[in-house]
TORTORGU-85524 format. One record per residue: x negated, y, z negated of N, C-alpha, C, O, CB in turn; chain; residue number from 1; residue in three letters. Coordinates in steps of 0.02 Angstrom, whole numbers, plus 50000, padded with zeros to 5 digits. Atoms other than C-alpha are relative to their C-alpha. Glycine has a CB too. Example, Ala and Ser with C-alpha at 12.3 -4.5 7.8 and 13.67 -1.06 7.14 Angstrom:
@n_u: 49955	n_v: 49941	n_w: 50000	ca_u: 49385	ca_v: 49775	ca_w: 49610	c_u: 49955	c_v: 50060	c_w: 50000	o_u: 49903	o_v: 50059	o_w: 49967	cb_u: 50050	cb_v: 50001	cb_w: 49938	mol: A	seq: 1	type: ALA $
@n_u: 50042	n_v: 49941	n_w: 50003	ca_u: 49316	ca_v: 49947	ca_w: 49643	c_u: 50039	c_v: 50055	c_w: 49963	o_u: 50014	o_v: 50110	o_w: 49955	cb_u: 49980	cb_v: 50023	cb_w: 50071	mol: A	seq: 2	type: SER $
//
This chain:
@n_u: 49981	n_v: 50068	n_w: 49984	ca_u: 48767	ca_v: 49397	ca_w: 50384	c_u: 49941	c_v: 49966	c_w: 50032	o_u: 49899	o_v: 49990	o_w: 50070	cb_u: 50062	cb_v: 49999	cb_w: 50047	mol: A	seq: 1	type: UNK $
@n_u: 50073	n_v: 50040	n_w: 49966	ca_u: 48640	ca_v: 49255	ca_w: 50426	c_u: 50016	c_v: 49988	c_w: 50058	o_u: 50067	o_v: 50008	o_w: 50087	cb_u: 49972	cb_v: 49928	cb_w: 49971	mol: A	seq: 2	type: UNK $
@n_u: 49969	n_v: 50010	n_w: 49934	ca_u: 48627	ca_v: 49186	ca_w: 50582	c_u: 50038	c_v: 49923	c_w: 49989	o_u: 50089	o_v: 49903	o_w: 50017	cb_u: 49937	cb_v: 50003	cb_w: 50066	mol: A	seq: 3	type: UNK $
@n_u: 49947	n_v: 50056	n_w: 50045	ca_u: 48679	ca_v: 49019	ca_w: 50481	c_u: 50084	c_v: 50005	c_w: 50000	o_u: 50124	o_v: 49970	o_w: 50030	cb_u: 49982	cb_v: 50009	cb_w: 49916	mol: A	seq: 4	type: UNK $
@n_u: 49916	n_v: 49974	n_w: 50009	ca_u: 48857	ca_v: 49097	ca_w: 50436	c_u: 50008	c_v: 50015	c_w: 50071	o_u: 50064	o_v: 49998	o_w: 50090	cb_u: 50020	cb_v: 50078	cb_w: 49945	mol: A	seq: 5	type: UNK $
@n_u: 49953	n_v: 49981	n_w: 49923	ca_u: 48869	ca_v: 49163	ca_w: 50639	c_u: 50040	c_v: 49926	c_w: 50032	o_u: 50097	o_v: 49923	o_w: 50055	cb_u: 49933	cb_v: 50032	cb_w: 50074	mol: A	seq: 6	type: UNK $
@n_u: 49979	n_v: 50070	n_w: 49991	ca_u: 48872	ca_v: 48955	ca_w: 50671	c_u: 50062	c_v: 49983	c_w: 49964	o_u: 50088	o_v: 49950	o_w: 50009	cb_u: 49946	cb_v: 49954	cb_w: 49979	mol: A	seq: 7	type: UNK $
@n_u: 49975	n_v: 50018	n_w: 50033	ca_u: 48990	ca_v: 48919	ca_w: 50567	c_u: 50083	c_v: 50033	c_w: 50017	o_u: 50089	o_v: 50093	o_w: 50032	cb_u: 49961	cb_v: 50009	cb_w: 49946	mol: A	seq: 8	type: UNK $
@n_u: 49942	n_v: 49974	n_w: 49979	ca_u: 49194	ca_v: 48933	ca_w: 50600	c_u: 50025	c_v: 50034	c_w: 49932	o_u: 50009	o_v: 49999	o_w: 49884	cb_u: 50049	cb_v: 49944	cb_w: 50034	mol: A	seq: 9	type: UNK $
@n_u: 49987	n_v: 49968	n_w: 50043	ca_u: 49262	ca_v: 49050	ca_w: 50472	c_u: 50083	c_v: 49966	c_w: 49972	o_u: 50134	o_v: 49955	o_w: 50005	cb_u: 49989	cb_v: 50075	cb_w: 50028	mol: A	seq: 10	type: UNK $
@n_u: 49920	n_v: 50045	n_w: 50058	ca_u: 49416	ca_v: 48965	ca_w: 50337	c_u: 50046	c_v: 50040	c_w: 50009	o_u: 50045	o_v: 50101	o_w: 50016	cb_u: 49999	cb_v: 49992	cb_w: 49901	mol: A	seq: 11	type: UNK $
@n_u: 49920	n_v: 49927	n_w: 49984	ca_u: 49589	ca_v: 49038	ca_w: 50361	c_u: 49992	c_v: 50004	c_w: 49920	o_u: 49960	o_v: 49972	o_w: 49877	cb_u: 50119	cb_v: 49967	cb_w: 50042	mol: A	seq: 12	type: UNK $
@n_u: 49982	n_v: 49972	n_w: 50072	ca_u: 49640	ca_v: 49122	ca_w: 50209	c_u: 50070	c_v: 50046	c_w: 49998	o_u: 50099	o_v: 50079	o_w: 50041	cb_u: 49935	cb_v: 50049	cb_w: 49973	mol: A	seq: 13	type: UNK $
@n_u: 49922	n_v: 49951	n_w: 49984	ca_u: 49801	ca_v: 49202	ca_w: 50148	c_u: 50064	c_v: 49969	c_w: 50037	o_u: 50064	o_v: 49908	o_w: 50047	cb_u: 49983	cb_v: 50066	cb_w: 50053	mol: A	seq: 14	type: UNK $
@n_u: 49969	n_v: 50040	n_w: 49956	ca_u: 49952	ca_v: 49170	ca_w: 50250	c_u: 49988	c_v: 49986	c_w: 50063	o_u: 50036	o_v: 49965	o_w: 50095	cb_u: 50046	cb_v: 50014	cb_w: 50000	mol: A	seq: 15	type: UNK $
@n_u: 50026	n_v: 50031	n_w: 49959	ca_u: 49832	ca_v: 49134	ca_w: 50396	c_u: 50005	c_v: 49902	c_w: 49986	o_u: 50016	o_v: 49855	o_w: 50024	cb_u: 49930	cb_v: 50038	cb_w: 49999	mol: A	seq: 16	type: UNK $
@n_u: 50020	n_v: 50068	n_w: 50025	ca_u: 49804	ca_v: 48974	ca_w: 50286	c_u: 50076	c_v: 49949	c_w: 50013	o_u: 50077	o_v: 49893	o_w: 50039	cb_u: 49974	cb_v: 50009	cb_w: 49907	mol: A	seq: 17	type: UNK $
@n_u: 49951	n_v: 50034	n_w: 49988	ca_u: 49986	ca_v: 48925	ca_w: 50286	c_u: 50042	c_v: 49977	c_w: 50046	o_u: 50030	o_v: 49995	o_w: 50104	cb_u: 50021	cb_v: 50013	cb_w: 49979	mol: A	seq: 18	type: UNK $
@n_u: 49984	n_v: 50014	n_w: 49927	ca_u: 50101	ca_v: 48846	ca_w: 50394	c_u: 50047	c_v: 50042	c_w: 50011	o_u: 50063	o_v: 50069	o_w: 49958	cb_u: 50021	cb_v: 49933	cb_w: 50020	mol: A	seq: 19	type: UNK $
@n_u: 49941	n_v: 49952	n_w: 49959	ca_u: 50238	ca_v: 48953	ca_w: 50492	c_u: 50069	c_v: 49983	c_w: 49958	o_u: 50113	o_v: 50025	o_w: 49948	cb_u: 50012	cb_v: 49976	cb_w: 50095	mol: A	seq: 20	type: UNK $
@n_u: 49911	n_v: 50016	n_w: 50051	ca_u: 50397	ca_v: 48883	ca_w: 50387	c_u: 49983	c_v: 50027	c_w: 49923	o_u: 50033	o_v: 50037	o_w: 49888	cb_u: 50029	cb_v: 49888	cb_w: 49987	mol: A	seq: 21	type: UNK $
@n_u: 50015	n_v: 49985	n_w: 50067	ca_u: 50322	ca_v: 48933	ca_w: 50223	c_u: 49985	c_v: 50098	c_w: 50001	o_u: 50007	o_v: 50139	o_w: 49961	cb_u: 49922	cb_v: 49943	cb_w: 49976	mol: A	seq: 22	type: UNK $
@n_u: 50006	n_v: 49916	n_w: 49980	ca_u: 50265	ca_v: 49124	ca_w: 50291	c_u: 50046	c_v: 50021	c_w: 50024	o_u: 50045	o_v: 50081	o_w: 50010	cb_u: 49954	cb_v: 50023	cb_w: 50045	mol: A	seq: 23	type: UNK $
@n_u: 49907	n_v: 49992	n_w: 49999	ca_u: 50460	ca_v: 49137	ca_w: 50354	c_u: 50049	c_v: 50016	c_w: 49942	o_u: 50097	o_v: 50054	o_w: 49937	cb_u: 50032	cb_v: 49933	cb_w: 50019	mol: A	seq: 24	type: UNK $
@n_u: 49968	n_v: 50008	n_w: 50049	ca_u: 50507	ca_v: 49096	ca_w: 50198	c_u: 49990	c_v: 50055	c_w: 49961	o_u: 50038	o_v: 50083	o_w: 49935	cb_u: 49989	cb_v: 49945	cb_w: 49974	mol: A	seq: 25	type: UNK $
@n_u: 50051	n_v: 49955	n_w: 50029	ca_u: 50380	ca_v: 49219	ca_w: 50122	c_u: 50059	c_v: 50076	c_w: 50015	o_u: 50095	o_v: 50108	o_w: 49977	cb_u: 49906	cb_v: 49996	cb_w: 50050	mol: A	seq: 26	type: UNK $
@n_u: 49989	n_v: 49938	n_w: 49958	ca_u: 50437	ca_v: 49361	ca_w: 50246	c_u: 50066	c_v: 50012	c_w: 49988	o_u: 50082	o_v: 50071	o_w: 49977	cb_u: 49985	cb_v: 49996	cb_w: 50075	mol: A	seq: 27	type: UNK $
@n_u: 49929	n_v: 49987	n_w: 50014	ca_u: 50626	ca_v: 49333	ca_w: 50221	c_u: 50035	c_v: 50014	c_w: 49954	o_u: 50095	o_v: 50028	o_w: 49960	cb_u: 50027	cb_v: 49966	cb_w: 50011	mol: A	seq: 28	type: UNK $
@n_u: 49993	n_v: 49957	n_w: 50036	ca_u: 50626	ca_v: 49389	ca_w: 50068	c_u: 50013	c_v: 50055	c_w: 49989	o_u: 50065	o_v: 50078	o_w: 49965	cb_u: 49979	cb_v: 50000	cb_w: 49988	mol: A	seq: 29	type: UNK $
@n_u: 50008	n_v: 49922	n_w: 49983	ca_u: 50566	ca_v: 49559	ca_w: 50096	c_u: 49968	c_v: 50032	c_w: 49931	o_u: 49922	o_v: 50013	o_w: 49894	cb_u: 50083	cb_v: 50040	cb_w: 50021	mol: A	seq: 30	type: UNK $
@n_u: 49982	n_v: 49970	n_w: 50063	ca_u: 50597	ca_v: 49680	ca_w: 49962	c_u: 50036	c_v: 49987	c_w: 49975	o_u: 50059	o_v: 50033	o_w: 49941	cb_u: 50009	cb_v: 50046	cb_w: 49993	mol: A	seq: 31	type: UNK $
@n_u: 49963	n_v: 50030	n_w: 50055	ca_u: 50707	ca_v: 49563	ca_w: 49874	c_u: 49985	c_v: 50026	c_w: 49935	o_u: 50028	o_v: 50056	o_w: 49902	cb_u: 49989	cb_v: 49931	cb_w: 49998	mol: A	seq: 32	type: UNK $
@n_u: 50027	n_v: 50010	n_w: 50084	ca_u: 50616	ca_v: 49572	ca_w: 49709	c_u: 50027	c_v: 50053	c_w: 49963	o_u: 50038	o_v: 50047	o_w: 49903	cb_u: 49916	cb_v: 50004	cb_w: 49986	mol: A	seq: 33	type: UNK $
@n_u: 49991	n_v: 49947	n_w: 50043	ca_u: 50665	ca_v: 49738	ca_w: 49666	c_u: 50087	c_v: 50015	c_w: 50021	o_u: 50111	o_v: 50031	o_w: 50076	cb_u: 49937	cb_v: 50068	cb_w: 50017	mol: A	seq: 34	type: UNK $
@n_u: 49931	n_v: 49968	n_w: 50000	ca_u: 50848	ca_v: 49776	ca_w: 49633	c_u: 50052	c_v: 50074	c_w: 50015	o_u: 50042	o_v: 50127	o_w: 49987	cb_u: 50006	cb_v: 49990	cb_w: 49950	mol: A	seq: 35	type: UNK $
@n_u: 49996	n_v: 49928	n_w: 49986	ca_u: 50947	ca_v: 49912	ca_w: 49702	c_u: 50005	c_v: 50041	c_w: 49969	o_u: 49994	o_v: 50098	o_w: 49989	cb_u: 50033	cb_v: 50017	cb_w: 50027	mol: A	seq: 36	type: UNK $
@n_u: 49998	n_v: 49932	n_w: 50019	ca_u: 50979	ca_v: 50002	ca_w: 49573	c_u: 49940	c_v: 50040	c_w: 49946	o_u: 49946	o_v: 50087	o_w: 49906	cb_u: 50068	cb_v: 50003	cb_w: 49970	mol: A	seq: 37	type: UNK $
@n_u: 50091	n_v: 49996	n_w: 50006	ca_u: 50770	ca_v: 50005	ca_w: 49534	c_u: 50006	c_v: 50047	c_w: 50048	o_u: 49978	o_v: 50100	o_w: 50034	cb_u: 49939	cb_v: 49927	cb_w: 50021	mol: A	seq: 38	type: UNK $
@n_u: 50048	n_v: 49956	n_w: 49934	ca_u: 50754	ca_v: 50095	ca_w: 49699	c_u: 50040	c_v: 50072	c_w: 50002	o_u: 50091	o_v: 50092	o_w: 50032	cb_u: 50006	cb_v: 49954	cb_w: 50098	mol: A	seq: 39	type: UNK $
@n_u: 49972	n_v: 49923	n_w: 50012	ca_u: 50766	ca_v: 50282	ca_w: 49634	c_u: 50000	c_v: 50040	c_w: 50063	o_u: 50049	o_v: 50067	o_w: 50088	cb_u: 49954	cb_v: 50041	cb_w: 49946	mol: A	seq: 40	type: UNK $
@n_u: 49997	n_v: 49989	n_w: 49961	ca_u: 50703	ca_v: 50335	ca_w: 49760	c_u: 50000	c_v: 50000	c_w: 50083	o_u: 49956	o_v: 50018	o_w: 50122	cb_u: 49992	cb_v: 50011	cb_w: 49978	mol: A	seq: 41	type: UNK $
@n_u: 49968	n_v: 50017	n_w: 49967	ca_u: 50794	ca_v: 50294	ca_w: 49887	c_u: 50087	c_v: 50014	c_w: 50012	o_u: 50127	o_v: 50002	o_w: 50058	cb_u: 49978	cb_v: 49955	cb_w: 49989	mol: A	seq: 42	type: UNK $
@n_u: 49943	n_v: 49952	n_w: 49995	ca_u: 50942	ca_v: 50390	ca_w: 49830	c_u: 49998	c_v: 50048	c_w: 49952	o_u: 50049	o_v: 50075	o_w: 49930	cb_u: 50063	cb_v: 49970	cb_w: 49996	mol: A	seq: 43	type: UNK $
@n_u: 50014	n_v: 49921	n_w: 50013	ca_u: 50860	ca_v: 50532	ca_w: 49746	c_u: 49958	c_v: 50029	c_w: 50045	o_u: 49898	o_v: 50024	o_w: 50032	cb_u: 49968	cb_v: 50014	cb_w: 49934	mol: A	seq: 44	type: UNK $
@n_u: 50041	n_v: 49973	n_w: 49966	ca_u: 50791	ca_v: 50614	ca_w: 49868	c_u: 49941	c_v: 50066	c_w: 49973	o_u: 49881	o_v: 50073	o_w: 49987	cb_u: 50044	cb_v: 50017	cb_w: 50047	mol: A	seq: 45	type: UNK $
@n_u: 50037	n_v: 49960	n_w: 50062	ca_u: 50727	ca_v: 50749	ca_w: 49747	c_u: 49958	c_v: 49998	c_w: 49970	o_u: 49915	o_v: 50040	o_w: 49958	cb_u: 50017	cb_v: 50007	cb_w: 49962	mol: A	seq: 46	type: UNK $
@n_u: 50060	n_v: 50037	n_w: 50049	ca_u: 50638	ca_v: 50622	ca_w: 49638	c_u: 49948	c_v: 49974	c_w: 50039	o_u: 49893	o_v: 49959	o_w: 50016	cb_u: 50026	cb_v: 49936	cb_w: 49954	mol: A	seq: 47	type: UNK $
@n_u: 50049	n_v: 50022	n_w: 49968	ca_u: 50556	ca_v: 50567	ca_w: 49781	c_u: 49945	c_v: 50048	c_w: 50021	o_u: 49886	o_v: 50032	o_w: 50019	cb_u: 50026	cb_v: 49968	cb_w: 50048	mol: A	seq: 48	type: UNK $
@n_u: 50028	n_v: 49943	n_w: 49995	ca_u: 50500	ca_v: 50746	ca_w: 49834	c_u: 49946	c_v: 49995	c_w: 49946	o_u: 49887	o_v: 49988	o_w: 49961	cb_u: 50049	cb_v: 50056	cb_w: 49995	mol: A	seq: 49	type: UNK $
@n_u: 50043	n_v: 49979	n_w: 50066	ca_u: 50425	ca_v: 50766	ca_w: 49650	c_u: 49943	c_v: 49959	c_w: 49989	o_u: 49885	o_v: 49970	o_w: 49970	cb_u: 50041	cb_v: 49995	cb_w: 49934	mol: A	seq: 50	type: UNK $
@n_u: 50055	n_v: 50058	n_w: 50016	ca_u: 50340	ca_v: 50626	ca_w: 49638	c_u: 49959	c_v: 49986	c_w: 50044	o_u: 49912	o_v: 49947	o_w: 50033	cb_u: 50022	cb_v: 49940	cb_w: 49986	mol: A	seq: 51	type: UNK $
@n_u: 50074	n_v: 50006	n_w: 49948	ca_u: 50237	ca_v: 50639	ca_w: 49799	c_u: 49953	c_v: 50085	c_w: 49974	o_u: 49895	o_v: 50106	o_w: 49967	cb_u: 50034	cb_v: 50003	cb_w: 50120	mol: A	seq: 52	type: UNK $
@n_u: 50056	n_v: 49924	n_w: 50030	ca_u: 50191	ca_v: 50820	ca_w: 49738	c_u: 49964	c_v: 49981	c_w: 49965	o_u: 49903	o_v: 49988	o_w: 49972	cb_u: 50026	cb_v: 50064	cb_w: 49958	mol: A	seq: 53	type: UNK $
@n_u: 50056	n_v: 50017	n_w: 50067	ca_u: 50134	ca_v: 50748	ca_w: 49581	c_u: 49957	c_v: 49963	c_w: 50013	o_u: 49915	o_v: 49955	o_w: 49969	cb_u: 50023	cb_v: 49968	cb_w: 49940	mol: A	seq: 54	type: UNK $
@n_u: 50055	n_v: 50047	n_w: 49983	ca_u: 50028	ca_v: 50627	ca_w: 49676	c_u: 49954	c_v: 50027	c_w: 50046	o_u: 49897	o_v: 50005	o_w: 50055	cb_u: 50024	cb_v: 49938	cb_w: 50027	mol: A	seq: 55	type: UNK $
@n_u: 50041	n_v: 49957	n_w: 49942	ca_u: 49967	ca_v: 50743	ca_w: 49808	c_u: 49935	c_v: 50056	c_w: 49957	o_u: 49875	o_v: 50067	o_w: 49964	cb_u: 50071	cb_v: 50059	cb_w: 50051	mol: A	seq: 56	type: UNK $
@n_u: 50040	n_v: 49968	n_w: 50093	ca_u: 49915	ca_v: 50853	ca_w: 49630	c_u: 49950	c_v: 49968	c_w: 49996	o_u: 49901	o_v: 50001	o_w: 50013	cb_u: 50040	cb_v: 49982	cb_w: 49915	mol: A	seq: 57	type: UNK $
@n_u: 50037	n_v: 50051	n_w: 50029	ca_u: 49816	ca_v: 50697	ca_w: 49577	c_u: 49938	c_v: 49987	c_w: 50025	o_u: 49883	o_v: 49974	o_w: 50001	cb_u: 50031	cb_v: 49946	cb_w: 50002	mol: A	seq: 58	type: UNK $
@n_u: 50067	n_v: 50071	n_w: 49955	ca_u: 49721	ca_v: 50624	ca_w: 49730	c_u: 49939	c_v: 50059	c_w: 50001	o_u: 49885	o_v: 50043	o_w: 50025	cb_u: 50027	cb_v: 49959	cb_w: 50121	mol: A	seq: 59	type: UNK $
@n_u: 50072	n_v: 49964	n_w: 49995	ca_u: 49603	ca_v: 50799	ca_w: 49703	c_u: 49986	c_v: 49975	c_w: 50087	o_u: 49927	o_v: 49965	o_w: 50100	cb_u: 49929	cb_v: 49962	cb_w: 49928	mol: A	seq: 60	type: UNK $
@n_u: 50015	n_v: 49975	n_w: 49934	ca_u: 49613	ca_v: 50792	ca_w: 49902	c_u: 50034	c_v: 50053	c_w: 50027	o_u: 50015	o_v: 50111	o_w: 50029	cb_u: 50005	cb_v: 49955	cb_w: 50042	mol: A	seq: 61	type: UNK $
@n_u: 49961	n_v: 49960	n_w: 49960	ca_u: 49772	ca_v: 50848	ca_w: 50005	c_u: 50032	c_v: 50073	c_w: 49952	o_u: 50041	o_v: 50077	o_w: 49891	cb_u: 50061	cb_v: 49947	cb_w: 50030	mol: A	seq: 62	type: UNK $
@n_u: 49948	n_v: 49938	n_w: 50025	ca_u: 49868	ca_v: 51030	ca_w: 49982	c_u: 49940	c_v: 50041	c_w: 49977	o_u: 49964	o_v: 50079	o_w: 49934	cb_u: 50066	cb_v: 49981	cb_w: 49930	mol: A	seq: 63	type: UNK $
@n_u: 50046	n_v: 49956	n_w: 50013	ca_u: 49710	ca_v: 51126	ca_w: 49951	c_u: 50021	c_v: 50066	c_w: 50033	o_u: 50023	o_v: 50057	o_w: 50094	cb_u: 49935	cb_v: 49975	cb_w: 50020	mol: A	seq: 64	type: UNK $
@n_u: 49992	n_v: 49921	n_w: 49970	ca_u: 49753	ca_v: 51326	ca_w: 49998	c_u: 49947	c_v: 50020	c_w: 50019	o_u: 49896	o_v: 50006	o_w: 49987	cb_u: 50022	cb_v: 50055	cb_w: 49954	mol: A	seq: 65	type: UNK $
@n_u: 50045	n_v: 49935	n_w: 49991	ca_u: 49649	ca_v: 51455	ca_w: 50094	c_u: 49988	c_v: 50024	c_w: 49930	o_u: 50032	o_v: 50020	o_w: 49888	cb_u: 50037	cb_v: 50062	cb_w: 50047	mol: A	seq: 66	type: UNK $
@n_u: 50016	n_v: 49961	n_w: 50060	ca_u: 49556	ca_v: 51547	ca_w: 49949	c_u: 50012	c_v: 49976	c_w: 49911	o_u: 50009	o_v: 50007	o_w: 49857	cb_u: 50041	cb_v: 50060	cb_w: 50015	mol: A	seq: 67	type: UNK $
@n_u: 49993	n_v: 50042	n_w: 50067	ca_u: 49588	ca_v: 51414	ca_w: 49813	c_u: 49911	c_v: 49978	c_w: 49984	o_u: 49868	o_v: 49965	o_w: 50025	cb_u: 50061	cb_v: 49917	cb_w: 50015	mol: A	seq: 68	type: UNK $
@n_u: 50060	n_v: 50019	n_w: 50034	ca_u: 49436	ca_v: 51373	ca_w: 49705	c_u: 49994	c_v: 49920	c_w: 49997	o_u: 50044	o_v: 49892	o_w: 49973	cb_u: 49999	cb_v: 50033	cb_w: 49929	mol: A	seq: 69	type: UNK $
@n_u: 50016	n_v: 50052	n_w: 50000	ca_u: 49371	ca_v: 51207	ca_w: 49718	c_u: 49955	c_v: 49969	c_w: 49939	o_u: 49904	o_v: 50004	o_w: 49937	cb_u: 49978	cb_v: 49998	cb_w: 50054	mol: A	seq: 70	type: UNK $
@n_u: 50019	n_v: 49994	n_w: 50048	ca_u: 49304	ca_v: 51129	ca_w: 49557	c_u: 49906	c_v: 49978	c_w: 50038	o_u: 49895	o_v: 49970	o_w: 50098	cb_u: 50049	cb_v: 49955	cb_w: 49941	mol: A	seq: 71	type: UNK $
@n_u: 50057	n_v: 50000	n_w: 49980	ca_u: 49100	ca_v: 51103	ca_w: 49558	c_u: 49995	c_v: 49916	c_w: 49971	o_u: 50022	o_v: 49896	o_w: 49920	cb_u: 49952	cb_v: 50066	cb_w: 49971	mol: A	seq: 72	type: UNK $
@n_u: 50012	n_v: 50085	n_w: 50039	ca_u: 49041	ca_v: 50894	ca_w: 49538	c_u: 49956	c_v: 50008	c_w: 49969	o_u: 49934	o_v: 49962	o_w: 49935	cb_u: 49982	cb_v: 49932	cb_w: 50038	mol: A	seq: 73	type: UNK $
//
């Protein structure tokens, strides 16, 4: 950053930018959008289990074992 940009007051952005009745409006929503009977899990508890394994699988970070082989980059 210059010392130009330190002078300078920085622009709201986002719902910084808006006014308070419109980010209410925003917020009171929620998780509207998605319908309940979209939200699997949330009453499969099972499917929810599976599907963090399968992502825990993925991210090639977490769940690594003692004495597991690590691939080479």
């Amino acid at each position: 950053m210059s010392i130009a940009d330190q002078d300078r007051p920085r622009a709201r952005r986002g719902f910084a930018a808006m006014n308070p009745e419109r980010r209410r409006e925003i917020a009171r929503k929620g998780g509207a959008s998605v319908p309940g009977e979209k939200r699997s899990f949330a009453k499969d508890r099972d499917l929810a289990a599976s599907a963090g394994r399968k992502g825990g699988e993925a991210s090639r970070g977490g769940g690594r074992r003692e004495g597991e082989e690590t691939p080479e980059s």
